[in-house]
Structures are given as C-alpha cells and as structure tokens.
C-alpha positions as CSV (number, residue, x, y, z in Angstrom):
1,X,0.0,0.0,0.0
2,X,1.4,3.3,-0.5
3,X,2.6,5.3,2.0
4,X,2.0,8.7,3.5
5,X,3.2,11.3,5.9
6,X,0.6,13.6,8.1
7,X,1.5,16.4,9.3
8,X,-0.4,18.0,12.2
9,X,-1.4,20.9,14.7
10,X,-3.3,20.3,17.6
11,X,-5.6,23.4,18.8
12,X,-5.1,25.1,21.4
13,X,-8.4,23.6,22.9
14,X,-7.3,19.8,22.2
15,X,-4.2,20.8,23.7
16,X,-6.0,21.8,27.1
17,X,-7.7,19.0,26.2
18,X,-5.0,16.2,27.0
19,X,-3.6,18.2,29.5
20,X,-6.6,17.5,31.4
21,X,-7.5,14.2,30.2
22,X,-3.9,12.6,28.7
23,X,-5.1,10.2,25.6
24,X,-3.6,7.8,23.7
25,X,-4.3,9.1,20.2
26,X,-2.3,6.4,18.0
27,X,-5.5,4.1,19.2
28,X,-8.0,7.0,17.4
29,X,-5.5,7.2,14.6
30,X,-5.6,3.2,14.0
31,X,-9.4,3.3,14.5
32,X,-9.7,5.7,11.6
33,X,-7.3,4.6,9.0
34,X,-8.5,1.1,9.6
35,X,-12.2,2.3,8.8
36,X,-10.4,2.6,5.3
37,X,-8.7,0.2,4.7
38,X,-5.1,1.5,6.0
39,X,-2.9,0.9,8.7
40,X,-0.7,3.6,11.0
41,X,2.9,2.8,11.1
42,X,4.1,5.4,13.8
43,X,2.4,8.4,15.5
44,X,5.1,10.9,16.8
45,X,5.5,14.3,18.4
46,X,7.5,16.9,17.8
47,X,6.7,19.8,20.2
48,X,8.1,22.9,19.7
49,X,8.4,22.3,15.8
50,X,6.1,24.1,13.0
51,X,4.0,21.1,13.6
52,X,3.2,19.5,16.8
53,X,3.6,15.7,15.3
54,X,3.2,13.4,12.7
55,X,1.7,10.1,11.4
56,X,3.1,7.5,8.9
57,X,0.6,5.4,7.5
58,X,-0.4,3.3,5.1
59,X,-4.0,4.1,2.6
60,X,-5.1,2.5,-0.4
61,X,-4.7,4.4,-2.5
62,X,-4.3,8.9,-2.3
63,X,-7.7,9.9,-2.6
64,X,-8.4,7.2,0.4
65,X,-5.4,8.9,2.4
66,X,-6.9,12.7,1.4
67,X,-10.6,11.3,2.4
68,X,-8.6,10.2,5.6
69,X,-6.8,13.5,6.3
70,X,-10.7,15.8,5.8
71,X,-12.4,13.4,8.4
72,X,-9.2,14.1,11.1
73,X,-9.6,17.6,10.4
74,X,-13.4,17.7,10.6
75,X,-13.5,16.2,13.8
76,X,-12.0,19.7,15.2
77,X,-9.1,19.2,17.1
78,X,-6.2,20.1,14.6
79,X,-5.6,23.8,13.7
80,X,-3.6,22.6,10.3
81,X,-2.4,19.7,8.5
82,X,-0.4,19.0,5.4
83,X,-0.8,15.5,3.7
84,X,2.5,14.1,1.8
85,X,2.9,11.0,-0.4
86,X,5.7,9.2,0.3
87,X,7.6,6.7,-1.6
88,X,10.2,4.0,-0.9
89,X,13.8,3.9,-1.9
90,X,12.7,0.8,-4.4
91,X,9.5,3.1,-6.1
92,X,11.8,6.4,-6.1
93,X,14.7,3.9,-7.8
94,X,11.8,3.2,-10.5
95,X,10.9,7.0,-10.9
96,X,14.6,7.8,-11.8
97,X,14.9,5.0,-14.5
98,X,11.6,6.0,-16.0
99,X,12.5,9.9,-15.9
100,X,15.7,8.6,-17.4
101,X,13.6,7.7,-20.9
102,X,12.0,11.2,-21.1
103,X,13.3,13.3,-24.0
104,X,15.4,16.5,-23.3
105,X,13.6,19.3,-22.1
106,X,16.2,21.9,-22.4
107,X,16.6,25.0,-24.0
108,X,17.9,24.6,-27.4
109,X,20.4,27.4,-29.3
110,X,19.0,29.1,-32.3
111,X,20.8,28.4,-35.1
C-alpha cells in the first residue's frame, strides 16, 4: 500500500484537552485509517516544531489517504495539517529509470 506522511497541529483547545485528560491518540488514529482500509505505522510528536507531530501510514490508494486526512480535520481538534505521499527507496529507484527515458527538455540554441 502506498505510503503517506501527516502532518499535524493540535488546537489550542485539544491541547487543554489532553492536559486535562492525557489520551492515547495512536489508538484514534488506527481506529480511523483502519475504517479505510489503512494501517498507522508510527504516530510521533515533535513539540516545539512548525507542527506538533506526525503520522506515517499506510491508505489504499491517495484519494483514500486525502478522504482520511478531511475526516481528522473535521473532527475539530487540529488547527492545520499538510498530507504528503511518500515513496520508498525501491518506487523512487523506479521514478529515476523512468524519468531517465523522457526526451530533453532543455533549452535549445537558435541556429
């Protein structure tokens, strides 16, 4: 399945949020991507950063992982998010030999 980073930003309200009531979101996050069809690899915080964490998960395909990324954010809790595809050393190996066969898109001299 392909994979996909979120990044997120919690509220300020879901922030008072846990500090009242500490949760363990990587349970919600599972819940949700396994609705459909995907899987969370790793939920992790980064406090202090332009976000305040991230996921990496796997979705079916990337309008699954978008669909996945507007129900997270209609629920209320995040102030932004930013959805990224990304792709493995083998699919990014595959990408290079097919942008090898593309034909020059450079400039060329007038004669």
């Amino acid at each position: 399945m392909p994979l996909f980073l979120a990044q997120f930003a919690y509220s300020p309200a879901a922030w008072a949020t846990f500090v009242q009531a500490p949760q363990d979101r990587a349970a919600a996050s599972q819940a949700l991507l396994k609705h459909f069809g995907g899987n969370l690899i790793g939920l992790y915080y980064t406090p202090g950063a332009e976000y305040d964490g991230f996921a990496l998960f796997e979705a079916p395909d990337e309008a699954t992982a978008a669909a996945i990324e507007i129900a997270d954010v209609a629920a209320g809790h995040l102030s932004r998010n930013r959805l990224t595809r990304v792709f493995s050393v083998e699919e990014t190996r595959a990408m290079l030999l097919q942008a090898a066969t593309a034909p020059s898109m450079a400039p060329k001299n007038p004669a």
